[in-house]
N, CA, C and O atoms as a GROMACS GRO file, in nm:
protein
  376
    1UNK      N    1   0.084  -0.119   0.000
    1UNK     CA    2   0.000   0.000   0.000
    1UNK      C    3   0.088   0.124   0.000
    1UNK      O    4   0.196   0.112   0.058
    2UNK      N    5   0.057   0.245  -0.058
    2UNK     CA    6   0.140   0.321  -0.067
    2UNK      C    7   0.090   0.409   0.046
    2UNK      O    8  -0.024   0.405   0.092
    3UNK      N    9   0.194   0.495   0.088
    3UNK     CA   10   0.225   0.593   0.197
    3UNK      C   11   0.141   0.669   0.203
    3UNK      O   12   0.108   0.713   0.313
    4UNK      N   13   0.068   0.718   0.071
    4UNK     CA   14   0.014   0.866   0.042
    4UNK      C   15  -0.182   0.826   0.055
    4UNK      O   16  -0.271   0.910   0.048
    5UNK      N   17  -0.200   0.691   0.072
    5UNK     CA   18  -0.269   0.676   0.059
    5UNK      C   19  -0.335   0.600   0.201
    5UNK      O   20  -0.254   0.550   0.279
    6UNK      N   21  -0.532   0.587   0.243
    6UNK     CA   22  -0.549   0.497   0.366
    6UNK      C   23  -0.590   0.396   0.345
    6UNK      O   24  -0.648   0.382   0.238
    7UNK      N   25  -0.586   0.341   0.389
    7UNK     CA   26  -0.650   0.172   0.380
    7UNK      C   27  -0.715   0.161   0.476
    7UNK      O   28  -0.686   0.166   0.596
    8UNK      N   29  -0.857   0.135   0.397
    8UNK     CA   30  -1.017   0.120   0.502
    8UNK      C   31  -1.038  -0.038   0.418
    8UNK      O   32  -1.078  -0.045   0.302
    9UNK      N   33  -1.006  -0.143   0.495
    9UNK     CA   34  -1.010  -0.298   0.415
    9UNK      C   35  -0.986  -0.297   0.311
    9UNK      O   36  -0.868  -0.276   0.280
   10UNK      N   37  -1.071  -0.317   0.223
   10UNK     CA   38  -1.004  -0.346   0.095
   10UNK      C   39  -0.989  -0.212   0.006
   10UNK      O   40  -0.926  -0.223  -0.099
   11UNK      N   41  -1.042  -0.087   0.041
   11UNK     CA   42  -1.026   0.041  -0.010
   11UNK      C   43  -0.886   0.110   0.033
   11UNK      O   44  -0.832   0.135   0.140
   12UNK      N   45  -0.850   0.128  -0.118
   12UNK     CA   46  -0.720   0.250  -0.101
   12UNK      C   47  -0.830   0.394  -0.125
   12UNK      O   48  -0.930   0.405  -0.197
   13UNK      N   49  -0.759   0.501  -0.027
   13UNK     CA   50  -0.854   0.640  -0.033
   13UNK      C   51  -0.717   0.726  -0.066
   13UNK      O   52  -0.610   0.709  -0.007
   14UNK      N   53  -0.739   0.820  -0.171
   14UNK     CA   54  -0.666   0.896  -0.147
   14UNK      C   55  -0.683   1.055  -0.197
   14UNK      O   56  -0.773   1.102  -0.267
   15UNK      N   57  -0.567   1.124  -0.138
   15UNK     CA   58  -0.632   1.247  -0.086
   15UNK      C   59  -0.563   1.336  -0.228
   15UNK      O   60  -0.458   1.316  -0.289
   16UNK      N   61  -0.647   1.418  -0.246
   16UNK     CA   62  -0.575   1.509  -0.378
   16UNK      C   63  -0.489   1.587  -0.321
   16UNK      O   64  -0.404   1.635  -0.397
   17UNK      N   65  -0.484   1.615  -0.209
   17UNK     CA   66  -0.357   1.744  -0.147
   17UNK      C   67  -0.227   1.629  -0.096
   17UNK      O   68  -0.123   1.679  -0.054
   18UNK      N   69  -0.239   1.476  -0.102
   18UNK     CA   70  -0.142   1.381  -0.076
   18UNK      C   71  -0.094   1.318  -0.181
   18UNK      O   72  -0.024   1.216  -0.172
   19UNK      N   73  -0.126   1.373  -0.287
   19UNK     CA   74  -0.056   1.291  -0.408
   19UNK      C   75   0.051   1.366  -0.465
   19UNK      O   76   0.058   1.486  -0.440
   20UNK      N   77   0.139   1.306  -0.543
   20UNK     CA   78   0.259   1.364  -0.606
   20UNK      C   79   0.266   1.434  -0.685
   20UNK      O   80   0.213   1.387  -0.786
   21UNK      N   81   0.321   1.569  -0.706
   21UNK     CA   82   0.287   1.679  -0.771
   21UNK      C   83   0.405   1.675  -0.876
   21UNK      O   84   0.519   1.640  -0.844
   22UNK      N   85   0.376   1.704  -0.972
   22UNK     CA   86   0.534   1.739  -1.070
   22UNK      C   87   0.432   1.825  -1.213
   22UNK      O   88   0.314   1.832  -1.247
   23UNK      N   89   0.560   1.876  -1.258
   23UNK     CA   90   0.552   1.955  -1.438
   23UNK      C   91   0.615   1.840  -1.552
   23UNK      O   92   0.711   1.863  -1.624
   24UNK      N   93   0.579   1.782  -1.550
   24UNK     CA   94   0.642   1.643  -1.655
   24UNK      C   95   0.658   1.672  -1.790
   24UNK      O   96   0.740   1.611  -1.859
   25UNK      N   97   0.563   1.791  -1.848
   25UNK     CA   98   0.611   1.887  -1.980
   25UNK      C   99   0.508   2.001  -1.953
   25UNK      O  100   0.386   1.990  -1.940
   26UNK      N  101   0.596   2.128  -1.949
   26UNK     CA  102   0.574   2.231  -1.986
   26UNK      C  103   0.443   2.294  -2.010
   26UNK      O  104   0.405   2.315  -2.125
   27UNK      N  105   0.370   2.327  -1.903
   27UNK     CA  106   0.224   2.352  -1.909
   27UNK      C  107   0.104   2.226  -1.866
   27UNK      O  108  -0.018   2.230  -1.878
   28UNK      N  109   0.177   2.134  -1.822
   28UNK     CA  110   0.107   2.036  -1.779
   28UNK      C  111   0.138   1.983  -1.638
   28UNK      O  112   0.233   1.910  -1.608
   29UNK      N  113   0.031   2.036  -1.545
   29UNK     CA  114   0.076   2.053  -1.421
   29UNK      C  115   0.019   1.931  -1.365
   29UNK      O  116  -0.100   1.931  -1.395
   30UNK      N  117   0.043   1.848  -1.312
   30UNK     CA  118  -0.009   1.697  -1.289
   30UNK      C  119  -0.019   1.657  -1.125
   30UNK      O  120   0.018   1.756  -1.061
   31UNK      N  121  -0.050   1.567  -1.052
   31UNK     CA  122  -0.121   1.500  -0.965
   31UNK      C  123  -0.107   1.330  -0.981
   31UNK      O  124  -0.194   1.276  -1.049
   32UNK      N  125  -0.017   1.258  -0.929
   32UNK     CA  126  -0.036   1.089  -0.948
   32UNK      C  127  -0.030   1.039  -0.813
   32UNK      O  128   0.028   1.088  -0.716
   33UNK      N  129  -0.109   0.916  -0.825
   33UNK     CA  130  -0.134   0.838  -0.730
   33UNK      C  131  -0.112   0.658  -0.782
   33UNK      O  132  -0.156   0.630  -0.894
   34UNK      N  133  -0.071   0.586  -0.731
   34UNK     CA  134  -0.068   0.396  -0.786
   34UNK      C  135  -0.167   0.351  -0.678
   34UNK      O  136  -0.158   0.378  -0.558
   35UNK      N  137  -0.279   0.266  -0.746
   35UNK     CA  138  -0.312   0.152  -0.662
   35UNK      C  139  -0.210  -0.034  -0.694
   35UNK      O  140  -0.094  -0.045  -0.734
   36UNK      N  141  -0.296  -0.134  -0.662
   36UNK     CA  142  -0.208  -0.237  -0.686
   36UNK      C  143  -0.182  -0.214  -0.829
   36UNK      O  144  -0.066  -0.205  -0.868
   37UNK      N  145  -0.287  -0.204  -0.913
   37UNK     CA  146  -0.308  -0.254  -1.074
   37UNK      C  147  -0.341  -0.162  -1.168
   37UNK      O  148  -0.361  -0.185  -1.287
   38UNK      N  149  -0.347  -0.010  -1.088
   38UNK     CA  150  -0.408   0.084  -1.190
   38UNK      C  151  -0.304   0.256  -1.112
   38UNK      O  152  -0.275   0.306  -1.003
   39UNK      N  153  -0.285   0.285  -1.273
   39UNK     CA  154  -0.218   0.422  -1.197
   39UNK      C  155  -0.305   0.535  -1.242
   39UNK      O  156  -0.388   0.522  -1.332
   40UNK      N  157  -0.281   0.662  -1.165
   40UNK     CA  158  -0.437   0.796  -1.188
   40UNK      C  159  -0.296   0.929  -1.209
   40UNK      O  160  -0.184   0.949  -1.163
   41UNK      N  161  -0.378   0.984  -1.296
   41UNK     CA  162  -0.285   1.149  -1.270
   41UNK      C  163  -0.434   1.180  -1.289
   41UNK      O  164  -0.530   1.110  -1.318
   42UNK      N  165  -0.410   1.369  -1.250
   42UNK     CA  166  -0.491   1.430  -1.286
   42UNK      C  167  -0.401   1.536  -1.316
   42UNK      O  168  -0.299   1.549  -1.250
   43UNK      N  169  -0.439   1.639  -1.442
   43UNK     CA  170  -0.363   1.726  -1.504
   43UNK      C  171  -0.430   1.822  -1.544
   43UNK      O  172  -0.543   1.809  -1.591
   44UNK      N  173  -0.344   1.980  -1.526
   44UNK     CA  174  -0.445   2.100  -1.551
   44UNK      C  175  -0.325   2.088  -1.687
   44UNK      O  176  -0.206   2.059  -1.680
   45UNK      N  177  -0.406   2.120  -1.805
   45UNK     CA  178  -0.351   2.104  -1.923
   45UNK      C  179  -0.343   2.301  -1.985
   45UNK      O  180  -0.445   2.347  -2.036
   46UNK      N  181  -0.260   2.360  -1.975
   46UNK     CA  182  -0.251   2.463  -2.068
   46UNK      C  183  -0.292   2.509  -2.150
   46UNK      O  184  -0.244   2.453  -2.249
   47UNK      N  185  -0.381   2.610  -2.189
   47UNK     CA  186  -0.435   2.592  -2.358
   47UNK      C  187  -0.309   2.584  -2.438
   47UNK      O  188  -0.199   2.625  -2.399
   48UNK      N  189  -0.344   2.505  -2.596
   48UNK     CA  190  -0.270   2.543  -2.675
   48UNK      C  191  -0.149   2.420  -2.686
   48UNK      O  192  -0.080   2.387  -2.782
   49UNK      N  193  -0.155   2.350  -2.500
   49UNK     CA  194  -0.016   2.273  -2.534
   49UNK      C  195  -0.081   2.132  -2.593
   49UNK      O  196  -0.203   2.143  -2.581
   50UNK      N  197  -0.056   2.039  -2.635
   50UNK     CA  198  -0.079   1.912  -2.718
   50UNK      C  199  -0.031   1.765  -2.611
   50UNK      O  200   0.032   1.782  -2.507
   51UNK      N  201  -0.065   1.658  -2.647
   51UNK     CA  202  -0.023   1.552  -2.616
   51UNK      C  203   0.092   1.462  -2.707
   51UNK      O  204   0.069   1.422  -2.821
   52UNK      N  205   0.213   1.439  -2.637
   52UNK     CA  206   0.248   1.385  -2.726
   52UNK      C  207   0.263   1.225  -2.723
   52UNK      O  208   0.260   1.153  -2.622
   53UNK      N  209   0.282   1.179  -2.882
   53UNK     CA  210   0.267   1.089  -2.923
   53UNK      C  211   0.345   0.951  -2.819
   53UNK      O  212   0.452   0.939  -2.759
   54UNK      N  213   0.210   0.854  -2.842
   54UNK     CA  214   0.259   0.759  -2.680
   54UNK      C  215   0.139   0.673  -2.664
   54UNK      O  216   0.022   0.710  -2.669
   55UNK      N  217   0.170   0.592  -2.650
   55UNK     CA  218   0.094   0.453  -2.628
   55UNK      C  219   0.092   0.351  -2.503
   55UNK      O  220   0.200   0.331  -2.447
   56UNK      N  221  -0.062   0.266  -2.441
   56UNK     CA  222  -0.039   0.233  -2.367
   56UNK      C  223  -0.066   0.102  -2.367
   56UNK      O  224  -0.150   0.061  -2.446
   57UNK      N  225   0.010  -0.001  -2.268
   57UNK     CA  226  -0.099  -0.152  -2.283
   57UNK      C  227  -0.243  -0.168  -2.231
   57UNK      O  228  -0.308  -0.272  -2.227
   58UNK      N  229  -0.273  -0.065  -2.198
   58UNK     CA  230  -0.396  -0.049  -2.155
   58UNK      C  231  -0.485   0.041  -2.158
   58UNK      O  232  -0.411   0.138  -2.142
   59UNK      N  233  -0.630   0.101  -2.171
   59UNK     CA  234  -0.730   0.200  -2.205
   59UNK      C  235  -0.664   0.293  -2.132
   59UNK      O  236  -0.587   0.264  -2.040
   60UNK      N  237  -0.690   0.405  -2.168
   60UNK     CA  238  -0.653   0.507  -2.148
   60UNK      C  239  -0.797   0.619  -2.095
   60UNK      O  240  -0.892   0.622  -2.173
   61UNK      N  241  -0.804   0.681  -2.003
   61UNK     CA  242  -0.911   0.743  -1.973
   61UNK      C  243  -0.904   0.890  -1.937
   61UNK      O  244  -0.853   0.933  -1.833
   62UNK      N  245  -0.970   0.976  -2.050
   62UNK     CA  246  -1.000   1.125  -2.011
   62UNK      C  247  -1.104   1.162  -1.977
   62UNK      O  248  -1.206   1.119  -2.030
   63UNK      N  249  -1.105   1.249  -1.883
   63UNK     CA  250  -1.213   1.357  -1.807
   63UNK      C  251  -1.194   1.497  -1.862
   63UNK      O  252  -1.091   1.552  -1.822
   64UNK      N  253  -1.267   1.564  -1.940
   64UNK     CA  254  -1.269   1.669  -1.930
   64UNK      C  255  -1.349   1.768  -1.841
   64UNK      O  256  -1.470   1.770  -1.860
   65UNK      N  257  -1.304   1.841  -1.759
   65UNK     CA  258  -1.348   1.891  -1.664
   65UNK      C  259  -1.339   2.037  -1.683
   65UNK      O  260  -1.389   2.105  -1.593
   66UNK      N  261  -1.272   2.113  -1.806
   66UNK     CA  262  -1.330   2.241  -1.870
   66UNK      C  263  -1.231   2.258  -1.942
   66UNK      O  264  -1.122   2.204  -1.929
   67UNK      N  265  -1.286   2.388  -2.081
   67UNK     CA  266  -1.190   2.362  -2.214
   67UNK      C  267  -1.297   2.230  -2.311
   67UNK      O  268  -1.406   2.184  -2.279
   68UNK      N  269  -1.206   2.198  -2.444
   68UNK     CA  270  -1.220   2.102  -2.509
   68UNK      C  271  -1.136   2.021  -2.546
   68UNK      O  272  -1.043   2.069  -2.610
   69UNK      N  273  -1.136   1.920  -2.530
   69UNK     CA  274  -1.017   1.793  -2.630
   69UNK      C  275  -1.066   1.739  -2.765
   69UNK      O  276  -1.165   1.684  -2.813
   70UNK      N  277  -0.896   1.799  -2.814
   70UNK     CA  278  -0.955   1.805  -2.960
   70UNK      C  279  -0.802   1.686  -2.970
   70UNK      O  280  -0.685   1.694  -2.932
   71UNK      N  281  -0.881   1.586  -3.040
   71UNK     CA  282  -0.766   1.453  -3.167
   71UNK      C  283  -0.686   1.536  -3.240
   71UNK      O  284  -0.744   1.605  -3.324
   72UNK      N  285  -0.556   1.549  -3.227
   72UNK     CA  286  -0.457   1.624  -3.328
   72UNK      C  287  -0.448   1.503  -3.440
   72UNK      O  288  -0.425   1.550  -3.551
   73UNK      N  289  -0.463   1.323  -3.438
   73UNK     CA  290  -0.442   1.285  -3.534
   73UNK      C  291  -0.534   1.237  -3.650
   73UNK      O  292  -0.513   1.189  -3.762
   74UNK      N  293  -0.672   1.277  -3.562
   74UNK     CA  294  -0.811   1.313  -3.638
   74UNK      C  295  -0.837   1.440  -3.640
   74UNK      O  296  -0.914   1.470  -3.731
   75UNK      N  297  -0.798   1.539  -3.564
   75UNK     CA  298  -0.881   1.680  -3.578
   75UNK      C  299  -1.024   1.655  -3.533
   75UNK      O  300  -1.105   1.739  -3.574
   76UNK      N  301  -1.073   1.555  -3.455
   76UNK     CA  302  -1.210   1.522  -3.420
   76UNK      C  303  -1.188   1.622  -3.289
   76UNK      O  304  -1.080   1.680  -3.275
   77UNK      N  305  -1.305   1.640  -3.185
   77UNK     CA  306  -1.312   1.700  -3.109
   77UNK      C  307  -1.373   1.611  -2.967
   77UNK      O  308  -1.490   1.575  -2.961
   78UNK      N  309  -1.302   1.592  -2.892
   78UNK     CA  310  -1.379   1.511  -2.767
   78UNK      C  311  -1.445   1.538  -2.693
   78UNK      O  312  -1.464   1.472  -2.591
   79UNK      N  313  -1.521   1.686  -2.730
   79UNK     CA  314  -1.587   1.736  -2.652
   79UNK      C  315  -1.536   1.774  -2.530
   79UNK      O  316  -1.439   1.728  -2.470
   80UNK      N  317  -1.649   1.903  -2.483
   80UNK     CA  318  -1.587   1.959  -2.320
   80UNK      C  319  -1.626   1.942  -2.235
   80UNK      O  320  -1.695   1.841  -2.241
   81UNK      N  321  -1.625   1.994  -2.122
   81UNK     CA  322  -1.696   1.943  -1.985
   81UNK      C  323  -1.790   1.854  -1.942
   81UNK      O  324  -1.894   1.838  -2.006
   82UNK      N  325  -1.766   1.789  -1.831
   82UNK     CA  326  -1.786   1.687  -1.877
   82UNK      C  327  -1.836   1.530  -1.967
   82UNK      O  328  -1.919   1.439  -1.970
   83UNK      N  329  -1.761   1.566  -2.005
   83UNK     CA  330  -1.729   1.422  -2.144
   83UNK      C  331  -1.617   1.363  -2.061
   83UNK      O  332  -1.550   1.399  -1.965
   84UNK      N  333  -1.627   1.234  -2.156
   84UNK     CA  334  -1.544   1.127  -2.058
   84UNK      C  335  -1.495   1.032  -2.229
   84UNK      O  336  -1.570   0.971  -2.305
   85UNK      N  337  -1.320   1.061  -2.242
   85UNK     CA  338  -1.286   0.994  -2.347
   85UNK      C  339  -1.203   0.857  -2.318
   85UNK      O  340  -1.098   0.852  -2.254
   86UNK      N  341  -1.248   0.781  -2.358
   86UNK     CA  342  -1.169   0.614  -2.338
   86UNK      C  343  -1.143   0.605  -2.500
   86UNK      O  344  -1.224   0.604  -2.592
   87UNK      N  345  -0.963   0.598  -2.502
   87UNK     CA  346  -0.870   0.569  -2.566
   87UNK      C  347  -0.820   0.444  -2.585
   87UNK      O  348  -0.723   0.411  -2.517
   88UNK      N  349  -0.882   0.340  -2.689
   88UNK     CA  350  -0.814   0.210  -2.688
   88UNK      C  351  -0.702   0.158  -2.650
   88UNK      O  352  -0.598   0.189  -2.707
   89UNK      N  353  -0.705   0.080  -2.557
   89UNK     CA  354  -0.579   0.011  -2.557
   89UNK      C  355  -0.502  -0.021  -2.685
   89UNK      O  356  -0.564  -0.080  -2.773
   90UNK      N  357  -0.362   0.013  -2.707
   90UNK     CA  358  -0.246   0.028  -2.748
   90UNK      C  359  -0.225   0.118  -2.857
   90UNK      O  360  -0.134   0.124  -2.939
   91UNK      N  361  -0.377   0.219  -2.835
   91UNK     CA  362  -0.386   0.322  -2.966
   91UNK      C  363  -0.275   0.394  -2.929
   91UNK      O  364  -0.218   0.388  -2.820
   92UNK      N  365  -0.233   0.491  -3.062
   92UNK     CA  366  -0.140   0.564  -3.055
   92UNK      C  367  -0.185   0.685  -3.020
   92UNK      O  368  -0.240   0.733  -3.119
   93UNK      N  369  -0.191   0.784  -2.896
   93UNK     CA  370  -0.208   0.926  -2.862
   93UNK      C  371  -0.104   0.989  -2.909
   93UNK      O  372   0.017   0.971  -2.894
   94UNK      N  373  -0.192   1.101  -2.994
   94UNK     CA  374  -0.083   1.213  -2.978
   94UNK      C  375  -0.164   1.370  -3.025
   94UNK      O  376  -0.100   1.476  -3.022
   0.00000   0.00000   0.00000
């Protein structure tokens, strides 16, 4: 179990002011936490800055919580607040 987090039986809880803070690129101010099998960021995204290209073995899940997400490799739009985008497993983001 990790440090940052409580353990109520089988629940990990954790606190948004106890998770790990970093700038991992430039306008993307982030928040992570690990359970056993699943890892979480949450990220205030910059206007203007992009995702870059990157793939995962597993779904990938966005919240938009204000602004819009727009597909740079469709130009599609994922809609804004809340919308909720699930990214195929081993698709290519970017």
């Amino acid at each position: 179990m990790s440090d940052k987090a409580s353990d109520y039986g089988e629940w990990m809880i954790f606190r948004a002011d106890q998770m790990v803070q970093d700038e991992r690129r430039p306008g993307w101010r982030g928040r992570f936490c690990n359970s056993i099998a699943m890892s979480f960021s949450q990220y205030e995204i910059a206007r203007g800055r992009w995702i870059h290209e990157h793939h995962h073995a597993e779904e990938e899940v966005w919240i938009v919580v204000e602004g819009r997400l727009q597909s740079p490799s469709t130009a599609r739009s994922g809609g804004g607040p809340g919308r909720r985008v699930v990214v195929p497993a081993t698709s290519r983001t970017r």
